[in-house]
Backbone as CSV, one residue per row, in Angstrom:
resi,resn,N_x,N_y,N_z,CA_x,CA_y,CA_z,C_x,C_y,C_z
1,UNK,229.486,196.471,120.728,228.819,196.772,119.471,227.295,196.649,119.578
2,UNK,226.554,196.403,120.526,225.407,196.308,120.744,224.189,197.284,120.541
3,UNK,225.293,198.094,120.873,224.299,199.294,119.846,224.566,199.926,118.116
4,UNK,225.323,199.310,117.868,225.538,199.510,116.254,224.920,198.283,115.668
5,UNK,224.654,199.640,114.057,223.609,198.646,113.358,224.477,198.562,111.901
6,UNK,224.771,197.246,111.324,225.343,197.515,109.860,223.726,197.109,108.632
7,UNK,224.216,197.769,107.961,223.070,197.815,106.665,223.875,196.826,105.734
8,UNK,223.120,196.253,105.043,224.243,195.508,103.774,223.021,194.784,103.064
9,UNK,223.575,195.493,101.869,222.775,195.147,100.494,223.056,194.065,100.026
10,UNK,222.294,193.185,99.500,222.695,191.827,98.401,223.404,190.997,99.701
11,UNK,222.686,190.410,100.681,223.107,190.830,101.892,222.580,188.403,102.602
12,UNK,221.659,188.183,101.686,220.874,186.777,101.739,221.917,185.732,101.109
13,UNK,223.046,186.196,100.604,223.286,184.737,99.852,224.799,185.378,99.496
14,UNK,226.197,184.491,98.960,227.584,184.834,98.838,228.141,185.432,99.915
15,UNK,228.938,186.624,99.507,229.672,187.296,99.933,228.973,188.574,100.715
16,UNK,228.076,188.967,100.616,227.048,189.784,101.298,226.431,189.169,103.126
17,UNK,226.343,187.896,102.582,225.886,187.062,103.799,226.908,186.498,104.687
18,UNK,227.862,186.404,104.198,229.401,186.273,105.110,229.571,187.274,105.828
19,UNK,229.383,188.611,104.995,229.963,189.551,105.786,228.482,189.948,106.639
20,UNK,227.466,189.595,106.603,226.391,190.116,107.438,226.494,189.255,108.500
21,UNK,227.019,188.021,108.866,227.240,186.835,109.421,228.103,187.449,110.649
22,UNK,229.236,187.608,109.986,230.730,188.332,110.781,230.306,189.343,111.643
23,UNK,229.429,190.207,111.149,229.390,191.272,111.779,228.217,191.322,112.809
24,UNK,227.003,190.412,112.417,226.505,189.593,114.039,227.115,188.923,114.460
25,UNK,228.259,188.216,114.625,229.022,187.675,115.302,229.635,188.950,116.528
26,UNK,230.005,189.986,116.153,230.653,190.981,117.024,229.305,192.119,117.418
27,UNK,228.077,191.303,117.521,227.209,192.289,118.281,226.414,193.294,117.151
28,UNK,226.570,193.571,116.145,225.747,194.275,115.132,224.608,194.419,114.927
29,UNK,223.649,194.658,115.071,222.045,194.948,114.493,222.268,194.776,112.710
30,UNK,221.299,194.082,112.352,221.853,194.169,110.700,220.674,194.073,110.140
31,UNK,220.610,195.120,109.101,219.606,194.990,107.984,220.030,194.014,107.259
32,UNK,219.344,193.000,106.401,220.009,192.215,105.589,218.926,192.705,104.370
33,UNK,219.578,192.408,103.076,218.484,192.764,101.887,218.871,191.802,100.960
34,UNK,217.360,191.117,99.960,218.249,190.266,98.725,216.795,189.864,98.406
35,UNK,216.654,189.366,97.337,216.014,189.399,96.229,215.515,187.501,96.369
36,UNK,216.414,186.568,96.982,216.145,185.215,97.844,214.816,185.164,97.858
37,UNK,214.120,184.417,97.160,212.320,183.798,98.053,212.488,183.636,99.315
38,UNK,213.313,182.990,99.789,213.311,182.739,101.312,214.606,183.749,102.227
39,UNK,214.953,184.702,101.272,215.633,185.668,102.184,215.242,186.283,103.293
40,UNK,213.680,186.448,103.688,213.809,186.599,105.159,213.524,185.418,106.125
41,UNK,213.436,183.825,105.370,213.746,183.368,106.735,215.506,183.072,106.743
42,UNK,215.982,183.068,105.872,217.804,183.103,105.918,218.107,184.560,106.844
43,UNK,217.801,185.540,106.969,217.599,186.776,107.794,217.202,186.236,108.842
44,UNK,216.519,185.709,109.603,215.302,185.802,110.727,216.369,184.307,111.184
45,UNK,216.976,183.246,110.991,217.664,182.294,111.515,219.212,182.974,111.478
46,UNK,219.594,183.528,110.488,221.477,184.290,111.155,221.728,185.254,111.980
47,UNK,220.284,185.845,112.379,220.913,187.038,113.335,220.028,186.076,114.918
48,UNK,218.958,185.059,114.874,218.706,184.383,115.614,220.057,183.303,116.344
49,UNK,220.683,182.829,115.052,221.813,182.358,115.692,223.226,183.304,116.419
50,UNK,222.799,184.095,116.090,224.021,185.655,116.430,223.260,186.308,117.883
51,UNK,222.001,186.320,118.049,221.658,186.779,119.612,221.262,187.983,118.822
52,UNK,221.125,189.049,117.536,220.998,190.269,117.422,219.636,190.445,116.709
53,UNK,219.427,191.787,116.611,217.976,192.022,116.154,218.363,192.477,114.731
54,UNK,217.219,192.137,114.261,217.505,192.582,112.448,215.896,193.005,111.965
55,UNK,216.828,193.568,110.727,215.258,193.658,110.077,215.885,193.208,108.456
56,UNK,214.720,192.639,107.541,214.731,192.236,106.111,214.353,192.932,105.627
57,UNK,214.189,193.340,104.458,214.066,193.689,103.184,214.289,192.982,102.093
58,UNK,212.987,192.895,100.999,213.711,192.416,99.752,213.580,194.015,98.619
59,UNK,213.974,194.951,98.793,213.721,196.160,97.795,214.561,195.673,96.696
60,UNK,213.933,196.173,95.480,215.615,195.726,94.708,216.238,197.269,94.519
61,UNK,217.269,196.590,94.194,218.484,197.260,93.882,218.271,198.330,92.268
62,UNK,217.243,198.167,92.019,217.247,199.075,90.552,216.330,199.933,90.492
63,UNK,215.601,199.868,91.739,214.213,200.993,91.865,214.584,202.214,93.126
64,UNK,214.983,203.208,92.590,215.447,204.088,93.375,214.496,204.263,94.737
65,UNK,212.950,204.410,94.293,212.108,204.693,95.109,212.186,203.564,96.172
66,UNK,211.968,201.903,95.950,212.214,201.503,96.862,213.548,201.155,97.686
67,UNK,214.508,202.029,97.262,216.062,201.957,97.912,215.358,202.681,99.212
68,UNK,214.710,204.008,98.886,214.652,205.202,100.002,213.891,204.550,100.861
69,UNK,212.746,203.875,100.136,212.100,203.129,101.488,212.491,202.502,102.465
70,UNK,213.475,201.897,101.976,214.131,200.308,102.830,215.237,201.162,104.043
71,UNK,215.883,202.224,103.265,216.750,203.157,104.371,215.692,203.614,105.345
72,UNK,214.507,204.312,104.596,213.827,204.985,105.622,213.542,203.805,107.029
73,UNK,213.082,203.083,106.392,212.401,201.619,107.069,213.408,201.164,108.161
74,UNK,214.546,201.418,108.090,215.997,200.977,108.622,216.248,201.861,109.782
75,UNK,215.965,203.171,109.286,216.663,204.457,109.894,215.493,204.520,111.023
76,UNK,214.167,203.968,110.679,213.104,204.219,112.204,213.278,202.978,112.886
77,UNK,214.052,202.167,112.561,214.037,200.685,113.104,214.641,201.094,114.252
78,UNK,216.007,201.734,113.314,217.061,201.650,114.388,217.833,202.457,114.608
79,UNK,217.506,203.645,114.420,217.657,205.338,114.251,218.740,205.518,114.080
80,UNK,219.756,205.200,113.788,221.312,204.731,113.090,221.609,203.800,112.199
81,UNK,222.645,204.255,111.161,223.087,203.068,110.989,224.518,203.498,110.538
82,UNK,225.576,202.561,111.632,226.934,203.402,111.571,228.217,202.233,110.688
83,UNK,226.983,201.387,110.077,227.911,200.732,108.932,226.992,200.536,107.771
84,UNK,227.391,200.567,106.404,226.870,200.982,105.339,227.738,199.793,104.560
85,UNK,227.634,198.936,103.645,227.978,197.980,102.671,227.307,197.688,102.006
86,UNK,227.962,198.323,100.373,227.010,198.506,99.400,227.787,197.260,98.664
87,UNK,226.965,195.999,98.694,227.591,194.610,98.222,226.876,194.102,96.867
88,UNK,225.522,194.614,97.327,224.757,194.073,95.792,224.950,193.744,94.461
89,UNK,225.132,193.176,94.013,226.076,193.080,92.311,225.451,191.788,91.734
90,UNK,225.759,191.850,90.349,225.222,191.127,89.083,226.623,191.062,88.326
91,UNK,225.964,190.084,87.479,227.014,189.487,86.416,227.008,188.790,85.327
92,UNK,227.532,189.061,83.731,227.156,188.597,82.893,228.610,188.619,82.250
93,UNK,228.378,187.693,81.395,230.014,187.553,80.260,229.381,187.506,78.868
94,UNK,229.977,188.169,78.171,229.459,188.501,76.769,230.507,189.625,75.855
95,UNK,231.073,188.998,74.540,231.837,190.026,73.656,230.686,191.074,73.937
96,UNK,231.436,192.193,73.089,231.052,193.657,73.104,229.856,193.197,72.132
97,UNK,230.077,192.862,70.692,229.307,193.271,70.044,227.892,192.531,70.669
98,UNK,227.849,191.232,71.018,226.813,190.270,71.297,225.922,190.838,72.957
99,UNK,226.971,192.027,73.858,226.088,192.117,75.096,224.875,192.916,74.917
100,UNK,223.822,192.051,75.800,222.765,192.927,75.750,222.360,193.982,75.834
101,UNK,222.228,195.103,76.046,221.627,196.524,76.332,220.863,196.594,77.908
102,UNK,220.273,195.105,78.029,219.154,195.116,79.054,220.170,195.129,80.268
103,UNK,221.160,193.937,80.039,221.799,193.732,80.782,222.998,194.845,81.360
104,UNK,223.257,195.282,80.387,224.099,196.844,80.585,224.061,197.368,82.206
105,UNK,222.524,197.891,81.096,221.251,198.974,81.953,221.628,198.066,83.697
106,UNK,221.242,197.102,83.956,221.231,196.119,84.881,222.094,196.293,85.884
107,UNK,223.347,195.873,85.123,224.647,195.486,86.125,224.934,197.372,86.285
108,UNK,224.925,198.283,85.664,225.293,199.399,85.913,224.061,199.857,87.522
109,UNK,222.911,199.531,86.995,222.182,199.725,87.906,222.452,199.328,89.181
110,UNK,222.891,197.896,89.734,223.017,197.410,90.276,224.342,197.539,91.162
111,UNK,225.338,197.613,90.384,226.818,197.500,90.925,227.384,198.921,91.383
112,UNK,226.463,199.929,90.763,227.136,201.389,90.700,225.936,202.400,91.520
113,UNK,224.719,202.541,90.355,223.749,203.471,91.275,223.023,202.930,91.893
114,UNK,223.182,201.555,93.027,222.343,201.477,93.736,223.014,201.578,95.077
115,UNK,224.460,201.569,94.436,225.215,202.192,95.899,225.384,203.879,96.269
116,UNK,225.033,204.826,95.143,225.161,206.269,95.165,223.606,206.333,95.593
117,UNK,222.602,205.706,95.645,221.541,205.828,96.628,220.759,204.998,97.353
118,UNK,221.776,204.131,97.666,221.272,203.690,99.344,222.566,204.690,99.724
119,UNK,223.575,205.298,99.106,224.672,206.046,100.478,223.767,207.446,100.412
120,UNK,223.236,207.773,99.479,222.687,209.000,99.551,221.385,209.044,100.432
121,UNK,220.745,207.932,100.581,219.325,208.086,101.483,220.325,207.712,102.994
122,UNK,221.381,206.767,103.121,221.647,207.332,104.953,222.212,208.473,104.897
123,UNK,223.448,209.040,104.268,224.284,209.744,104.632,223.867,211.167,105.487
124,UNK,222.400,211.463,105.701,222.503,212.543,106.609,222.158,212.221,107.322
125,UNK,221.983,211.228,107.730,221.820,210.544,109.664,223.001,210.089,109.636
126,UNK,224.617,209.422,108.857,225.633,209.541,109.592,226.415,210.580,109.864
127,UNK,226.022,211.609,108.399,226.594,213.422,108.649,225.916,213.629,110.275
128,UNK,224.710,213.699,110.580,224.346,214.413,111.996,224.407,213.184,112.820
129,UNK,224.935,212.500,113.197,226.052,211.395,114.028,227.045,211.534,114.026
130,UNK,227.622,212.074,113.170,228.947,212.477,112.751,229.945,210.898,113.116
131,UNK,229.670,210.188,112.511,230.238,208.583,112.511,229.414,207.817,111.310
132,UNK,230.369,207.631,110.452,230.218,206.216,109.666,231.146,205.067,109.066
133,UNK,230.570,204.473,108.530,231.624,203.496,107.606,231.148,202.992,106.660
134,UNK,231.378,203.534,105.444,231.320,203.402,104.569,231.843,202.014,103.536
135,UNK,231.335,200.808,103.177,232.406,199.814,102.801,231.405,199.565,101.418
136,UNK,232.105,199.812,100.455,231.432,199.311,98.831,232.375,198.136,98.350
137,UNK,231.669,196.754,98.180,232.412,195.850,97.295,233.010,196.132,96.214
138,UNK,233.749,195.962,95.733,233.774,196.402,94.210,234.838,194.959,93.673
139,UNK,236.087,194.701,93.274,236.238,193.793,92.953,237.890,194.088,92.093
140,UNK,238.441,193.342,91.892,239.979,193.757,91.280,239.698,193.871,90.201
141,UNK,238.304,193.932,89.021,237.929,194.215,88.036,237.591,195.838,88.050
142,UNK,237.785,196.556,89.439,237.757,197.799,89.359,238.989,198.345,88.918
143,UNK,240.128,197.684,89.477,240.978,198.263,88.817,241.812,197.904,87.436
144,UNK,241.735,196.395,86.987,241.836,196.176,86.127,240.694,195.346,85.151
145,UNK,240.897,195.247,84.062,239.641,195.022,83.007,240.208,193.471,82.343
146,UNK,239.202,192.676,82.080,239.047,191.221,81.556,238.389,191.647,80.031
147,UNK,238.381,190.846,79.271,237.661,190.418,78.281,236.588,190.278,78.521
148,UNK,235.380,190.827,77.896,233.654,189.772,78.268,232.797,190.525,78.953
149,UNK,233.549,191.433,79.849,232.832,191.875,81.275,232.953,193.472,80.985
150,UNK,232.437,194.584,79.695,232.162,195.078,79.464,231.523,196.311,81.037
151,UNK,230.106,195.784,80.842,229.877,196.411,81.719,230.270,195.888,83.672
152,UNK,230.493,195.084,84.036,231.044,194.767,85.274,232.235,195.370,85.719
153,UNK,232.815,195.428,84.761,234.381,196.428,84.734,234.430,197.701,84.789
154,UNK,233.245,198.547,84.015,232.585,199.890,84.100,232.251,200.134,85.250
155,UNK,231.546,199.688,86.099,230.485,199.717,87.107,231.252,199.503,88.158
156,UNK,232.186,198.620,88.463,233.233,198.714,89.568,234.045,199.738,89.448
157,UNK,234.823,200.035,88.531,235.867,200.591,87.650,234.847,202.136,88.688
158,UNK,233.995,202.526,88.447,232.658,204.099,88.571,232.553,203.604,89.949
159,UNK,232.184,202.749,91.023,232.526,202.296,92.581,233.404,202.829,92.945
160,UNK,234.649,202.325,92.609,236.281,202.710,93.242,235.791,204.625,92.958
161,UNK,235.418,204.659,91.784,235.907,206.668,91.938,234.698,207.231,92.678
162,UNK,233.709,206.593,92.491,232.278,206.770,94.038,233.284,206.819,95.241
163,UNK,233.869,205.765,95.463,233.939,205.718,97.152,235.140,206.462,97.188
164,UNK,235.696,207.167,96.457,237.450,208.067,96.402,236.140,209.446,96.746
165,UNK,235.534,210.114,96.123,234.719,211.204,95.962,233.922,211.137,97.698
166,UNK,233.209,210.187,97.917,232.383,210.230,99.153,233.673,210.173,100.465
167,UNK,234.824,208.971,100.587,235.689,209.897,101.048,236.083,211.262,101.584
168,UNK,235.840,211.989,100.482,236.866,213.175,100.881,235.581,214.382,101.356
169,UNK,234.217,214.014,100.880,233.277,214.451,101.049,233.092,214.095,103.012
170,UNK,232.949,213.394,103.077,232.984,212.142,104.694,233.867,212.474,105.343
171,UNK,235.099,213.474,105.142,236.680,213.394,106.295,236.414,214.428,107.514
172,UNK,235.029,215.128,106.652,234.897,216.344,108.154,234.198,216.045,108.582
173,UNK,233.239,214.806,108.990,232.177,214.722,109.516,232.163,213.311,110.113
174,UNK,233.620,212.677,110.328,233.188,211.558,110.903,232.615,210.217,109.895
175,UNK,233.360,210.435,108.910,232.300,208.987,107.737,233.592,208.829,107.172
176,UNK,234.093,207.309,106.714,235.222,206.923,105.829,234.092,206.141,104.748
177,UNK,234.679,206.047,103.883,234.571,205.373,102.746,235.909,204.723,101.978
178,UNK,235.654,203.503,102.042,236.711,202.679,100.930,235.885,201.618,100.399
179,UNK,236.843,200.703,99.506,236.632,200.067,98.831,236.999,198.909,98.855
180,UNK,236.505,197.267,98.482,237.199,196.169,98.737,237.232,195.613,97.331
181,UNK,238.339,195.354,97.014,238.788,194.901,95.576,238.870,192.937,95.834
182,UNK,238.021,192.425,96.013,238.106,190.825,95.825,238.716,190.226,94.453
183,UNK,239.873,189.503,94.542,239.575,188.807,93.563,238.839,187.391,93.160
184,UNK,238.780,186.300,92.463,238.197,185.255,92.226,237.633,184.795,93.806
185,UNK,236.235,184.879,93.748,235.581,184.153,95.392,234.573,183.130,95.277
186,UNK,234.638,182.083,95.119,233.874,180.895,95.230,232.532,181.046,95.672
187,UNK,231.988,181.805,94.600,230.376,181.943,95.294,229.405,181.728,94.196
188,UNK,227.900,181.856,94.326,226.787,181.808,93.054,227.115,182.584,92.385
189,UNK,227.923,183.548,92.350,227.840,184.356,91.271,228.877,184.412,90.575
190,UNK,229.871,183.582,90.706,231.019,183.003,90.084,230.594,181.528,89.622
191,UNK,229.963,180.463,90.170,229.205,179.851,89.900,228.473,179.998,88.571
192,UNK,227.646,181.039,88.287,226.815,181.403,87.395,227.500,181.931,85.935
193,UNK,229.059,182.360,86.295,229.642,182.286,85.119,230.250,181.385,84.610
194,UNK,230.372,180.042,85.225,231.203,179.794,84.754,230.817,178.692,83.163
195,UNK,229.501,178.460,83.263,229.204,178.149,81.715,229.232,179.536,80.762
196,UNK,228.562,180.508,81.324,228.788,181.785,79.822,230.539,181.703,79.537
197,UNK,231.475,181.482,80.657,232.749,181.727,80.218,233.114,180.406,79.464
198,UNK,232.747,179.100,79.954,232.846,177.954,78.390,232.596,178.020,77.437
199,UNK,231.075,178.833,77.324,230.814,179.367,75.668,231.689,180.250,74.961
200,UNK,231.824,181.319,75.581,232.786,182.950,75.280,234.191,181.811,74.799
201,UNK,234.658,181.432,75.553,236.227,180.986,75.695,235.922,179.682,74.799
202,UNK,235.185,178.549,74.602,235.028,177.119,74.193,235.959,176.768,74.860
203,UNK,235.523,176.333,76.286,236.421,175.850,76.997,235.586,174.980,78.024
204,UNK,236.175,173.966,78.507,235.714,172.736,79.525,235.367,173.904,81.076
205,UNK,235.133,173.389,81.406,234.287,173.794,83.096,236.042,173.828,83.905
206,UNK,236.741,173.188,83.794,238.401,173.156,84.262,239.448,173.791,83.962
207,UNK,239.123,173.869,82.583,239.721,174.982,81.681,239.656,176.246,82.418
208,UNK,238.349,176.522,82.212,237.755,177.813,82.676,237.863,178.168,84.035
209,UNK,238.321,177.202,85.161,238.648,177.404,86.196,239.679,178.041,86.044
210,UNK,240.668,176.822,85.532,242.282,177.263,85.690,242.947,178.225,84.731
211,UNK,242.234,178.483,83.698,242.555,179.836,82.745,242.261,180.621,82.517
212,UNK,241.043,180.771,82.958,240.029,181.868,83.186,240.458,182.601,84.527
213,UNK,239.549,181.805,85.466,239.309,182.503,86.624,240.352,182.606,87.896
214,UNK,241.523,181.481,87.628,242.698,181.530,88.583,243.760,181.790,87.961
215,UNK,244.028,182.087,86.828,244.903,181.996,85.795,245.845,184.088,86.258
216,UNK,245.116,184.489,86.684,245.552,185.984,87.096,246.005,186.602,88.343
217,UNK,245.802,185.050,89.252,245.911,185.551,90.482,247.346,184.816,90.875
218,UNK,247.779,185.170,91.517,249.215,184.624,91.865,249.275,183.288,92.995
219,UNK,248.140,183.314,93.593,247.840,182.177,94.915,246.535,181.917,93.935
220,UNK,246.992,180.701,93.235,246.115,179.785,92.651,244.885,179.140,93.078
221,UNK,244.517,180.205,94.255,243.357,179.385,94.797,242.151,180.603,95.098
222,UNK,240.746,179.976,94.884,239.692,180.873,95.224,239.746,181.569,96.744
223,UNK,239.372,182.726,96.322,239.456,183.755,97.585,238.277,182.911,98.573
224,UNK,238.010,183.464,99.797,236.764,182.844,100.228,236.172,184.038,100.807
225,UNK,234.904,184.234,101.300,234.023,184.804,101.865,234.390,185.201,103.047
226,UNK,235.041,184.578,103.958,235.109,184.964,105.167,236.572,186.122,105.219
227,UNK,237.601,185.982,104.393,238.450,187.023,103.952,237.535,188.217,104.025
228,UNK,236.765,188.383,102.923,235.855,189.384,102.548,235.921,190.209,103.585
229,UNK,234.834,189.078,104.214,233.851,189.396,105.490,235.013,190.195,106.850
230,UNK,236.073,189.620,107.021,237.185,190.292,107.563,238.144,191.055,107.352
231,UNK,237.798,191.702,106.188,238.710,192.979,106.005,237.268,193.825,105.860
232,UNK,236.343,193.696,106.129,234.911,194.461,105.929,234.727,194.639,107.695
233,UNK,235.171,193.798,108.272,235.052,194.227,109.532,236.253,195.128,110.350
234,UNK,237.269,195.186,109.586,238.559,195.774,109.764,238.873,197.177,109.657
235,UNK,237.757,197.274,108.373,237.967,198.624,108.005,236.803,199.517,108.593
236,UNK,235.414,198.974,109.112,234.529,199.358,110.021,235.410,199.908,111.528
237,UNK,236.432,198.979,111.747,236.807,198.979,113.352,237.238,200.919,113.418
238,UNK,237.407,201.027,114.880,238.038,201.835,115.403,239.549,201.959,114.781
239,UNK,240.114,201.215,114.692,241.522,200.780,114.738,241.846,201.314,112.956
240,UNK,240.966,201.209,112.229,240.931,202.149,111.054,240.322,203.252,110.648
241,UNK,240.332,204.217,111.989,239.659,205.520,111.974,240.303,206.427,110.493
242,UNK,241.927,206.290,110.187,242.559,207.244,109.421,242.106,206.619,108.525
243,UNK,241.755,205.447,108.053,241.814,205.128,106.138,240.609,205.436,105.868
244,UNK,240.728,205.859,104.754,239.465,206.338,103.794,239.692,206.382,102.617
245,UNK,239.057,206.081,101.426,239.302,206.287,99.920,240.370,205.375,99.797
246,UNK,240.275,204.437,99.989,241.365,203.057,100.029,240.470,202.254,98.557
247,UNK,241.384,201.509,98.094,240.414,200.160,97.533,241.567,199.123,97.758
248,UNK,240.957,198.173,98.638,241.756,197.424,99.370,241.601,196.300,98.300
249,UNK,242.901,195.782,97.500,242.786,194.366,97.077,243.070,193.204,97.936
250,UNK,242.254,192.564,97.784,242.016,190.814,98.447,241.814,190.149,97.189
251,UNK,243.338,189.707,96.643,243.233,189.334,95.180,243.926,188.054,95.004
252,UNK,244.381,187.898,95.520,245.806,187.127,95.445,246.713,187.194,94.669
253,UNK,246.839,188.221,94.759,248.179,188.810,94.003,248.158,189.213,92.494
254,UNK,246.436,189.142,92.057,246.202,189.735,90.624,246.717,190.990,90.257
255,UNK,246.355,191.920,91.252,246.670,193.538,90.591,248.429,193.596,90.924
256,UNK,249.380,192.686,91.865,250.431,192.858,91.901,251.063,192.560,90.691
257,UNK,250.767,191.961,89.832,251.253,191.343,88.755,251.691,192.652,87.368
């Protein structure tokens, strides 16, 4: 793998950084990107401990113009890039009538069109490579819907039919696209809900663990990061040349239910 490079957005901290971790572990070049004050020295020490070369970015995720930059910036680094993980995401809990507008705007921005253009600024250097891999987080809230999470449910829910569409677009040219449906994963950004969900619900911090957030999954226990991170490297491999337009749940058994 020494000459492959993976890109991955929201890429400094959770589930983004697991899987940027994993994949210098097996030789990867990796862009890492995130919004972290100290996200490029968390960048500049994980691919130091991995032996690989990287480059940082903090672009955000809601300014189209600097999406193109950070690809461009990527694409002269390392004149490929034959893995693509659009991980970046936000999160808020709020009834309908009480959610913000700002926040809407936000998480849609974030969870949905900032993956239709960072795939749109590589996709014609993996079209004329004719090799990619395509991997968008999305979450078992893509396929099914919670209370609260208005727009998070939208925005994954618009992911899953992104990465079904780029798929079938990708089958003649060497590019897959799927999807990873996580359920509940022990990170800051589950972390960060879990007081808005005590308010929403009036419920204890335990409560809200066990009725809230594990209460849907059938293996009563938080997913972890490194799952993630290994079915993100699975579906990159050789060994999953045929799948494409998948949305793989890693749920514990939520959507079986």
């Amino acid at each position: 793998m020494k000459n492959k490079t993976a890109l991955i957005t929201g890429s400094t901290s959770g589930i983004g950084f697991g899987i940027a971790k994993a994949f210098a572990s097996q030789g990867y070049n990796i862009v890492f990107n995130g919004l972290e004050p100290d996200g490029a020295e968390i960048a500049k020490t994980a691919a130091g401990a991995a032996g690989v070369d990287y480059l940082f970015s903090a672009a955000n995720m809601l300014d189209p113009t600097a999406i193109r930059a950070f690809a461009a910036e990527a694409l002269a680094k390392f004149g490929t890039i034959e893995v693509l993980v659009n991980n970046a995401g936000i999160q808020f809990v709020s009834p309908i009538e009480d959610f913000p507008e700002a926040k809407w705007d936000a998480i849609i921005g974030i969870n949905l069109s900032a993956a239709f253009h960072v795939t749109k600024a590589i996709w014609p250097s993996m079209k004329a490579n004719n090799y990619g891999r395509i991997i968008n987080i999305a979450s078992a809230h893509g396929l099914v819907a919670s209370e609260y999470k208005a727009a998070y449910v939208a925005a994954k829910h618009g992911l899953i039919g992104f990465t079904k569409t780029i798929a079938l677009e990708g089958a003649v040219c060497g590019i897959t696209a799927n999807s990873i449906c996580p359920g509940y994963v022990h990170t800051p950004i589950v972390d960060k809900q879990i007081p808005e969900q005590m308010k929403a619900h009036n419920m204890t911090k335990e409560e809200v663990v066990e009725k809230v957030f594990l209460d849907k999954q059938a293996i009563k226990q938080f997913n972890t990061v490194e799952s993630i991170a290994q079915s993100a490297l699975f579906l990159a491999s050789d060994a999953a040349f045929t799948i494409t337009g998948i949305a793989l749940s890693v749920d514990g058994g939520w959507t079986a239910q």
